[in-house]
LUMBAGU-240471 format. One record per residue (C-alpha): residue number from 0; residue in three letters; x negated, y negated, z negated. Coordinates in steps of 0.1 Angstrom, whole numbers. Each point is the difference from the previous one (the first is absolute). Example, Ala and Ser with C-alpha at 12.3 -4.5 7.8 and 13.67 -1.06 7.14 Angstrom:
BEGIN
<fivex pos="0" code="ALA" X="-123" Y="45" Z="-78"/>
<fivex pos="1" code="SER" X="-14" Y="-34" Z="7"/>
This chain:
BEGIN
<fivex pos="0" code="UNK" X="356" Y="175" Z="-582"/>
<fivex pos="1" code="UNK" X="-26" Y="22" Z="-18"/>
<fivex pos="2" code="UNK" X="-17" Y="-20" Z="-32"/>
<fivex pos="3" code="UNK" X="-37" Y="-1" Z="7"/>
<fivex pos="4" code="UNK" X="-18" Y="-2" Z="-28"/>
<fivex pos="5" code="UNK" X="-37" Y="-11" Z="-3"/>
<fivex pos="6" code="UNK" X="-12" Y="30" Z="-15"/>
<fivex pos="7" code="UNK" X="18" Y="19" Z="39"/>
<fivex pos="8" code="UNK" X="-22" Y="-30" Z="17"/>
<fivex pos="9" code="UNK" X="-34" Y="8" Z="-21"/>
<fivex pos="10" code="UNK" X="3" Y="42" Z="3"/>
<fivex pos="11" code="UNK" X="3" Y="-11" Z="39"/>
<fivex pos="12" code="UNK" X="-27" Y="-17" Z="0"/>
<fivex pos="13" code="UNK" X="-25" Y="18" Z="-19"/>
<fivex pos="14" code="UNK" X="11" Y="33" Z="24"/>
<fivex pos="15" code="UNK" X="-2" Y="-22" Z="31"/>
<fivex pos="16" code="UNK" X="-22" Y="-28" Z="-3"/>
<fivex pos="17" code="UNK" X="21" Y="-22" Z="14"/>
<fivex pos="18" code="UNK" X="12" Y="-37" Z="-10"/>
<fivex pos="19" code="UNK" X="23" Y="-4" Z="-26"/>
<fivex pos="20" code="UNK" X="24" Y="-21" Z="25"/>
<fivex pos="21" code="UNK" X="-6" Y="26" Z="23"/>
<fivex pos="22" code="UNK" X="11" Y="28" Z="-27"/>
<fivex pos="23" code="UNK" X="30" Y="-19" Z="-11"/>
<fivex pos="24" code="UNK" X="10" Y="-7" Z="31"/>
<fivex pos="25" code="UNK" X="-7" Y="39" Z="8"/>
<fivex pos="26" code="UNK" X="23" Y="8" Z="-28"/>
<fivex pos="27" code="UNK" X="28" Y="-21" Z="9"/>
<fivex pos="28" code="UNK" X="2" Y="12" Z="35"/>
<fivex pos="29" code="UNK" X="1" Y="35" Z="-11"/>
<fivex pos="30" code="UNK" X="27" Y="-7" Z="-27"/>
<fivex pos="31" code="UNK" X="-24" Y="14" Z="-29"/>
<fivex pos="32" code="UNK" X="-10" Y="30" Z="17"/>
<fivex pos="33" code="UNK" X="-37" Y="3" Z="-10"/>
<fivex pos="34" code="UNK" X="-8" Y="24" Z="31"/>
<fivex pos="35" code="UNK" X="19" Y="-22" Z="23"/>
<fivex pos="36" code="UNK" X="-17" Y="-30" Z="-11"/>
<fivex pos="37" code="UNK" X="-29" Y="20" Z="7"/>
<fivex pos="38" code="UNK" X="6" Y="12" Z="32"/>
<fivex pos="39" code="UNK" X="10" Y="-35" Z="11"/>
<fivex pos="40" code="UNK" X="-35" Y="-17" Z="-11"/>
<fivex pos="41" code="UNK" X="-11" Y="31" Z="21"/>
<fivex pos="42" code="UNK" X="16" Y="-11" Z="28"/>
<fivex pos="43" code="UNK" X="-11" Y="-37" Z="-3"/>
<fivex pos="44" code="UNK" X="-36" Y="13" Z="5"/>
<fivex pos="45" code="UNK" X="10" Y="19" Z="30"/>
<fivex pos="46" code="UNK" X="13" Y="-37" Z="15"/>
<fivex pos="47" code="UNK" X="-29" Y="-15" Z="-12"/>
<fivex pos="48" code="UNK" X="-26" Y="26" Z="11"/>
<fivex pos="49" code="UNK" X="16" Y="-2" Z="39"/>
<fivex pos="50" code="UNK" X="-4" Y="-35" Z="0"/>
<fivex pos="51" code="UNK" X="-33" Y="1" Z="-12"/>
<fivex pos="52" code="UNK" X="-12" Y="27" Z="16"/>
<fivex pos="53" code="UNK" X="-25" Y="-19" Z="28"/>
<fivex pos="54" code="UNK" X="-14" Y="-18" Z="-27"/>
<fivex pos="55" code="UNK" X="-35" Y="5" Z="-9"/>
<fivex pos="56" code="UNK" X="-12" Y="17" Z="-34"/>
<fivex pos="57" code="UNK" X="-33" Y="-13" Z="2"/>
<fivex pos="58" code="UNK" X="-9" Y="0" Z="-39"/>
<fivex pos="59" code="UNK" X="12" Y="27" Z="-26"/>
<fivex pos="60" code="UNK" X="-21" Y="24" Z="-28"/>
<fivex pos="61" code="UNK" X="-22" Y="25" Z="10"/>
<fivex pos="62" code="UNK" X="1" Y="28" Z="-34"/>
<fivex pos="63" code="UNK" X="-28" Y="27" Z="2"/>
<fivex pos="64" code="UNK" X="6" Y="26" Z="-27"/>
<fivex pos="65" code="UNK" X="-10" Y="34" Z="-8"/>
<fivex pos="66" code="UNK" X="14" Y="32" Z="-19"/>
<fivex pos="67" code="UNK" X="-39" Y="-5" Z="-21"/>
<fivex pos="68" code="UNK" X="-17" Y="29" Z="20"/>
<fivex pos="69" code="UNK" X="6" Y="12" Z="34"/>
<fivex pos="70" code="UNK" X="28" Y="-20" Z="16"/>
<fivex pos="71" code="UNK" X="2" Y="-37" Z="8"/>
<fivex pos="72" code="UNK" X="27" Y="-24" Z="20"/>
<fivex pos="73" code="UNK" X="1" Y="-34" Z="14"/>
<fivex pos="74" code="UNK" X="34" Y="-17" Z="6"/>
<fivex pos="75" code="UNK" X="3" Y="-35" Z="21"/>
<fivex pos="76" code="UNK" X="31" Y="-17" Z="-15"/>
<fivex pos="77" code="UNK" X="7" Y="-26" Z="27"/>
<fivex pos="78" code="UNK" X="21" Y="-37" Z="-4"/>
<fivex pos="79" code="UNK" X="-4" Y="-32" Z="16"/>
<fivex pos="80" code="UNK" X="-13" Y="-26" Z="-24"/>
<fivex pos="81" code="UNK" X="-27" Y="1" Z="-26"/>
<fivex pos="82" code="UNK" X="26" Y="-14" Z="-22"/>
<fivex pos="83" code="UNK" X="17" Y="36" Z="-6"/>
<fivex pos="84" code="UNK" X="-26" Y="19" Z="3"/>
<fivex pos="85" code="UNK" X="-15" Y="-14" Z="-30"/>
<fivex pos="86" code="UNK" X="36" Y="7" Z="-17"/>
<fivex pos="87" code="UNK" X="-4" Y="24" Z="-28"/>
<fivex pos="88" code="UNK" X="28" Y="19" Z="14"/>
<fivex pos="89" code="UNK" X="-14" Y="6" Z="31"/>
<fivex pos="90" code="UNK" X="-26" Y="14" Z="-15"/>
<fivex pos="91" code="UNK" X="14" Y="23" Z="-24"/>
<fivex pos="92" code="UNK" X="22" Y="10" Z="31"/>
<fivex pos="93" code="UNK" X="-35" Y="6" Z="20"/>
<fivex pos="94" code="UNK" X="-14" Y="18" Z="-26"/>
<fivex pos="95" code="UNK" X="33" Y="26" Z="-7"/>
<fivex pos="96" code="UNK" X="-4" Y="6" Z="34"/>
<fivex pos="97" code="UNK" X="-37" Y="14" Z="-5"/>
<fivex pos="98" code="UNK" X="8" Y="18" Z="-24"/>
<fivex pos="99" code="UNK" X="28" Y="21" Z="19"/>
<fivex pos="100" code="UNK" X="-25" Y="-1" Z="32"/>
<fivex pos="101" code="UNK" X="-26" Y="17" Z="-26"/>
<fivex pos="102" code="UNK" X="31" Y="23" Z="-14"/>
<fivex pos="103" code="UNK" X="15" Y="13" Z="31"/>
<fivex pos="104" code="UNK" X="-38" Y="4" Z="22"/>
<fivex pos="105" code="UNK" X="21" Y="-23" Z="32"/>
<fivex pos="106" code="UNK" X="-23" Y="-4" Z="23"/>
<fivex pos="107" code="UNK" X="13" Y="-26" Z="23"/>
<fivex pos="108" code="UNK" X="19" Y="-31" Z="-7"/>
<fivex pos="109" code="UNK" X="30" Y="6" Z="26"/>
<fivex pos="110" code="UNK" X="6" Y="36" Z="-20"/>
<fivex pos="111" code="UNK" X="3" Y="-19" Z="-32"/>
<fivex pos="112" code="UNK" X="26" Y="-21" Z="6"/>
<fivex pos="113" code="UNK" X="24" Y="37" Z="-2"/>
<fivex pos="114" code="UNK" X="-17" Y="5" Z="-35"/>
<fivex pos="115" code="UNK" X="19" Y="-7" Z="-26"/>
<fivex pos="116" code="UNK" X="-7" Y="-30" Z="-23"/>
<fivex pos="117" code="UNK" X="23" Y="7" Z="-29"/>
<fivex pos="118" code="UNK" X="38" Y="15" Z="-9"/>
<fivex pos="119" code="UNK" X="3" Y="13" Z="39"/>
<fivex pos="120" code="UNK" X="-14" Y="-34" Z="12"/>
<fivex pos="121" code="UNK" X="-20" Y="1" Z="32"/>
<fivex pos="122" code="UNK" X="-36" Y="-22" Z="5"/>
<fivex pos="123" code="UNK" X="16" Y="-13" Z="27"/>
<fivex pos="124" code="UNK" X="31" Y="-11" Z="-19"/>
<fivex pos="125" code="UNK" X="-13" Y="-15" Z="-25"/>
<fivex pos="126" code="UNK" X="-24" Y="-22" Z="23"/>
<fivex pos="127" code="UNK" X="29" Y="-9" Z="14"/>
<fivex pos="128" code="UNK" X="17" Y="-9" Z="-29"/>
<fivex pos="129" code="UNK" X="-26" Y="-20" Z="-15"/>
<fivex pos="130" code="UNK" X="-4" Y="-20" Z="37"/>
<fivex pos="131" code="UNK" X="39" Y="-12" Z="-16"/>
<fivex pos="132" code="UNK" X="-12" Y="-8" Z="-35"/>
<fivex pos="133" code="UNK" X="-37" Y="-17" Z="13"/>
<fivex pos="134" code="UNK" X="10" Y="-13" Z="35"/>
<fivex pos="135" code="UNK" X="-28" Y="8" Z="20"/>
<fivex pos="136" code="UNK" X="-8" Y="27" Z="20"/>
<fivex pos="137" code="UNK" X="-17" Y="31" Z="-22"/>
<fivex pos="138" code="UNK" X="-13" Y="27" Z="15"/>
<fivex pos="139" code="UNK" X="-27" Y="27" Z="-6"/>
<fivex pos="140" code="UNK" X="-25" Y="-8" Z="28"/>
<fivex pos="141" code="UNK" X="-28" Y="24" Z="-7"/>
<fivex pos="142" code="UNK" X="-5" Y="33" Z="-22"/>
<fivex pos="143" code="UNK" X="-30" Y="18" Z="-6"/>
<fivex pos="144" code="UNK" X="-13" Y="28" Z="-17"/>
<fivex pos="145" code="UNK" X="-34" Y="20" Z="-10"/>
<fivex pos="146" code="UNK" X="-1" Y="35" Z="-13"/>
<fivex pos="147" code="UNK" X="-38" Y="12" Z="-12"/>
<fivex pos="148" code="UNK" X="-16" Y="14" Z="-33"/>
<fivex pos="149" code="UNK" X="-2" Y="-31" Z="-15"/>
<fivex pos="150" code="UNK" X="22" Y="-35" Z="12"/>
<fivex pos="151" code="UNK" X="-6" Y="-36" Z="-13"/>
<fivex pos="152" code="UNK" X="20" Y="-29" Z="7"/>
<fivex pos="153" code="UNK" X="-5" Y="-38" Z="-2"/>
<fivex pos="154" code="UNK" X="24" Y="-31" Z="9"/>
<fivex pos="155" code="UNK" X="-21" Y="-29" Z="7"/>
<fivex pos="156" code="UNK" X="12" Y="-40" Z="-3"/>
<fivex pos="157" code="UNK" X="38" Y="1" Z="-13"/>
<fivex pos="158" code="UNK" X="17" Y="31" Z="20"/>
<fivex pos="159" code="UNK" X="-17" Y="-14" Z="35"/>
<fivex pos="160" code="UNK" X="-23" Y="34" Z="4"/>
<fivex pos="161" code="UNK" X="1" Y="33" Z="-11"/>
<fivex pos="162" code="UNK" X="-28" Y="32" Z="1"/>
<fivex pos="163" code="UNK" X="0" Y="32" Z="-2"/>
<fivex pos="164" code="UNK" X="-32" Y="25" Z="0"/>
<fivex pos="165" code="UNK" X="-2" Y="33" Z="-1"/>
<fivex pos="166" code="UNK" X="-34" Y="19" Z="-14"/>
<fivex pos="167" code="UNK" X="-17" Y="35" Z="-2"/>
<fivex pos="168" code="UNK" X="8" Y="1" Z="-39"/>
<fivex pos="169" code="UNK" X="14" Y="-23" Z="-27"/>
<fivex pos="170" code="UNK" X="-27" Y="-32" Z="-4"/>
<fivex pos="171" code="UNK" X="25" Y="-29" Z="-15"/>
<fivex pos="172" code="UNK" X="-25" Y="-24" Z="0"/>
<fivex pos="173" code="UNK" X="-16" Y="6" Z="35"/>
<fivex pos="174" code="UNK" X="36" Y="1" Z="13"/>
<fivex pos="175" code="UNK" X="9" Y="-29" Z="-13"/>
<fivex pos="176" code="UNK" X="-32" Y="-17" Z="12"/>
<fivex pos="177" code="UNK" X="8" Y="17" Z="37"/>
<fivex pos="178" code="UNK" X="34" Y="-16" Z="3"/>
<fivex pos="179" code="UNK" X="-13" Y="-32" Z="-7"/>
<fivex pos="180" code="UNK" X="-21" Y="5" Z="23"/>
<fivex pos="181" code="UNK" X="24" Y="7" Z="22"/>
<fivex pos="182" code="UNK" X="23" Y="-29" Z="-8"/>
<fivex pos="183" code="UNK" X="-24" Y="-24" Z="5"/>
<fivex pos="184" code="UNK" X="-22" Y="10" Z="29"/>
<fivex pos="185" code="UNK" X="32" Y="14" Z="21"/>
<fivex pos="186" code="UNK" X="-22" Y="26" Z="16"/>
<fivex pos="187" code="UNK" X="12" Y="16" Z="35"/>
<fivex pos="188" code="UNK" X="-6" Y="35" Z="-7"/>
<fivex pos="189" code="UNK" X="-15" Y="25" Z="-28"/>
<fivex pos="190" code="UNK" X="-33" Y="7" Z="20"/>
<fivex pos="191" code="UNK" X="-14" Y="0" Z="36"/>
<fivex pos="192" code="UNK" X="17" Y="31" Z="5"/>
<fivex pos="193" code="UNK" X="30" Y="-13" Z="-5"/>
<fivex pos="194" code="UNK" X="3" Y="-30" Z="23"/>
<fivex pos="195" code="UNK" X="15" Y="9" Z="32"/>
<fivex pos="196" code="UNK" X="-13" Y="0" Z="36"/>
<fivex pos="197" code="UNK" X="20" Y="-25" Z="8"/>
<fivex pos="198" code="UNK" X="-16" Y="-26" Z="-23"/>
<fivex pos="199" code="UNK" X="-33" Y="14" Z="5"/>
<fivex pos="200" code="UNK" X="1" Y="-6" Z="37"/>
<fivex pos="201" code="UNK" X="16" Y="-35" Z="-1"/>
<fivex pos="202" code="UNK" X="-35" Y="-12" Z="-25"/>
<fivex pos="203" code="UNK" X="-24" Y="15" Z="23"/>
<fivex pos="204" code="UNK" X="19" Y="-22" Z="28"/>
<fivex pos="205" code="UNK" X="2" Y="-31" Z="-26"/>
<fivex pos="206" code="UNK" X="-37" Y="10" Z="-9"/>
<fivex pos="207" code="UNK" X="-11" Y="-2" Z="38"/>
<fivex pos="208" code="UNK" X="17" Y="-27" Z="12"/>
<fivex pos="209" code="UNK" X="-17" Y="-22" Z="-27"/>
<fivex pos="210" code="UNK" X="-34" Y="10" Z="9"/>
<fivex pos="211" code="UNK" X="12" Y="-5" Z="32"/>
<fivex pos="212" code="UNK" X="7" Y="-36" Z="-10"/>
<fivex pos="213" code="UNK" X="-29" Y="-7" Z="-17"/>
<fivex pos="214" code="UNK" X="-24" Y="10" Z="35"/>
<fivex pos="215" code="UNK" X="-11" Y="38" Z="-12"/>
<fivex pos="216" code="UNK" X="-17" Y="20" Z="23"/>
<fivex pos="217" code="UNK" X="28" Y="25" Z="17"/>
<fivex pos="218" code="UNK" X="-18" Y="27" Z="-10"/>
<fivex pos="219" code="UNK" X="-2" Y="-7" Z="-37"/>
<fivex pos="220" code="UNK" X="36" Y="-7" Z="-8"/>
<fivex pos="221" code="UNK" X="11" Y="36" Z="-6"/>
<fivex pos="222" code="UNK" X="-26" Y="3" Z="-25"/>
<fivex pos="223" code="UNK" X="6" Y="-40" Z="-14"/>
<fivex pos="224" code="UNK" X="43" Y="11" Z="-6"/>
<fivex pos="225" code="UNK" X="-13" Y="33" Z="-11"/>
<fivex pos="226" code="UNK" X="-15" Y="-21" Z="-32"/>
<fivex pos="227" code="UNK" X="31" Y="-22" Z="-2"/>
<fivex pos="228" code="UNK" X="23" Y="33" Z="-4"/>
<fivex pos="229" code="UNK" X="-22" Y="9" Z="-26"/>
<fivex pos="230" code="UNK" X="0" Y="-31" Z="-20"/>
<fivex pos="231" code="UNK" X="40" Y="1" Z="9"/>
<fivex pos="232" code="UNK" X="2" Y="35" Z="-20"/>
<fivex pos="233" code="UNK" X="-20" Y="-14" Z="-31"/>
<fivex pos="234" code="UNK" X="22" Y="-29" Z="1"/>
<fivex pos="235" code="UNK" X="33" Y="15" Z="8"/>
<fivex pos="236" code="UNK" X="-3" Y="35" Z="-13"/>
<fivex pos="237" code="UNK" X="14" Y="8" Z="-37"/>
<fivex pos="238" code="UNK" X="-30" Y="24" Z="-13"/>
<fivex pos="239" code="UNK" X="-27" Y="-18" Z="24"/>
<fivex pos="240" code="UNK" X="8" Y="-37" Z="-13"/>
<fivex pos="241" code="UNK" X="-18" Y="-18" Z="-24"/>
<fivex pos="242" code="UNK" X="9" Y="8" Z="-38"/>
<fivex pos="243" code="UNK" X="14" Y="-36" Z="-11"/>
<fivex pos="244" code="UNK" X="-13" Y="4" Z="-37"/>
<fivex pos="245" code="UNK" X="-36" Y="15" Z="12"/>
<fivex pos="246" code="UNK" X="-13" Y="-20" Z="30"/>
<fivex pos="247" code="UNK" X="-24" Y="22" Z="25"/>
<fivex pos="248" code="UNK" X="17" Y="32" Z="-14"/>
<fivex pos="249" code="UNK" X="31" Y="18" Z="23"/>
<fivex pos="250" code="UNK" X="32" Y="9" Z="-13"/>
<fivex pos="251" code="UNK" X="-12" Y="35" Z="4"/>
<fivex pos="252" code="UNK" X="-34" Y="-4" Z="-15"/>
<fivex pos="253" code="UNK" X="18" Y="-16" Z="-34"/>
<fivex pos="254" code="UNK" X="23" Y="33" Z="-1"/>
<fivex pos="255" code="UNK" X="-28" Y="24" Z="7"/>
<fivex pos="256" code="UNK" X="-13" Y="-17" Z="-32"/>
<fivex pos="257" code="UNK" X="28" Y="3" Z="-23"/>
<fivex pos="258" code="UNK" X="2" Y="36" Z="9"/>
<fivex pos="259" code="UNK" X="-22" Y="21" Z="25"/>
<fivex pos="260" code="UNK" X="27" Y="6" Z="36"/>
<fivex pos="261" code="UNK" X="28" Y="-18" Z="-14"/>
<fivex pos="262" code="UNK" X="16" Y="-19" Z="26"/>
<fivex pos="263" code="UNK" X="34" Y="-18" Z="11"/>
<fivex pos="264" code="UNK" X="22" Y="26" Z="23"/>
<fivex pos="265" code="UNK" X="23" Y="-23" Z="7"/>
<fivex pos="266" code="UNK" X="12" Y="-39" Z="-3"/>
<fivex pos="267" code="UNK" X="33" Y="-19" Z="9"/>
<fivex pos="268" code="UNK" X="0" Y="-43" Z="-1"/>
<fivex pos="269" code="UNK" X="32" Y="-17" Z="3"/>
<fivex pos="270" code="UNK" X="-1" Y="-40" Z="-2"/>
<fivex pos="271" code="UNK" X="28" Y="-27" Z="8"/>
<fivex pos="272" code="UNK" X="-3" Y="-17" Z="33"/>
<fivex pos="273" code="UNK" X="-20" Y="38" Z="10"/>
């Protein structure tokens, strides 16, 4: 039998993040071989992840970052209790993954999983390998990204919502204030233009029906849900909502203000439980 040291058991475990047990145990099984030990920790995540698999990853960390002018990504780093995704770990292993989403321009989260993560390791192997380590399902659930002249980021309330917001030209502080906006007021769309028929043709229907309710005339209710879709595209709109530092001024307004025609091109929100 191999002698296993504690120094094999802690290089294991600092490579793999896996328990010492686990590691020693690793190690023993393999006979000393460090990449059969690893291979076999590999393995256990594979068992793990298949019997976990219809579990739900209903909390995670949400990591917006950007390369500090015109690119920005989100990734949604999914578990199943609060417990580890509050893990330091976790959230190192959420952000490393940003930063390779950022690196390699991915756009989607199922062509990230072939991207390699480090020394020939896939996305989608290590995910699986860390599922062995944590025990709980872990998966990338969302990705998003935001190319424009200028992009600013913003993760609101520990890791549980993330921004991003393109603009006409570099304005750190307006983008900054915009994807707070953003994170707080969840808005549906950038502007009016931008929300699509569908929606539009499901509030005029809400918008009637209620006047309907409440004993309008019949021939006043197209113009009555007319002024409820409007008050739905200040309310729901990115550039048409209220500025939530400057009350009675639009997001639009405040940016005309910081510089004449700059405005947001494009924004991405990704929250848990979204």
């Amino acid at each position: 039998m191999a002698n296993i040291t504690a120094a094999d058991v802690n290089k294991l475990r600092k490579q793999t993040g896996a328990g010492m047990m686990d590691c020693k145990k690793a190690l023993v099984e393999a006979e000393g071989d460090f990449e059969a030990a690893i291979d076999i920790l590999r393995k256990k995540g594979q068992k793990v992840a298949a019997k976990r698999a219809d579990r739900d990853a209903v909390e995670g960390a949400v990591i917006a970052k950007t390369n500090g002018s015109d690119k920005g990504v989100i990734v949604k780093l999914s578990c199943e209790t609060d417990f580890v995704a509050k893990n330091d770990d976790f959230v190192a292993l959420a952000n490393k993954l940003a930063d390779i989403a950022l690196a390699t321009g991915v756009q989607t989260a199922e062509e990230f999983g072939a991207v390699e993560f480090e020394d020939g390791l896939t996305v989608a192997a290590k995910l699986q390998e860390q599922t062995g380590v944590i025990g709980e399902k872990i998966e990338i659930s969302e990705l998003a990204s935001v190319s424009a002249p200028y992009v600013a980021s913003y993760i609101h309330m520990g890791n549980k919502i993330g921004t991003l917001v393109g603009l006409t030209t570099q304005a750190e502080e307006a983008g900054k204030d915009v994807a707070m906006q953003a994170a707080a007021m969840n808005p549906v769309a950038l502007n009016r233009d931008s929300v699509s028929e569908d929606v539009i043709a499901r509030e005029l229907e809400v918008g009637k029906d209620l006047a309907r309710q409440e004993g309008k005339p019949e021939e006043m209710l197209e113009k009555i849900a007319m002024g409820r879709l409007n008050k739905f595209f200040k309310e729901n709109t990115l550039l048409n909502q209220e500025f939530i530092k400057e009350s009675k001024t639009s997001v639009s307004q405040y940016l005309n203000k910081i510089e004449k025609d700059l405005t947001v091109t494009d924004f991405k929100r990704v929250g848990l439980g979204v």
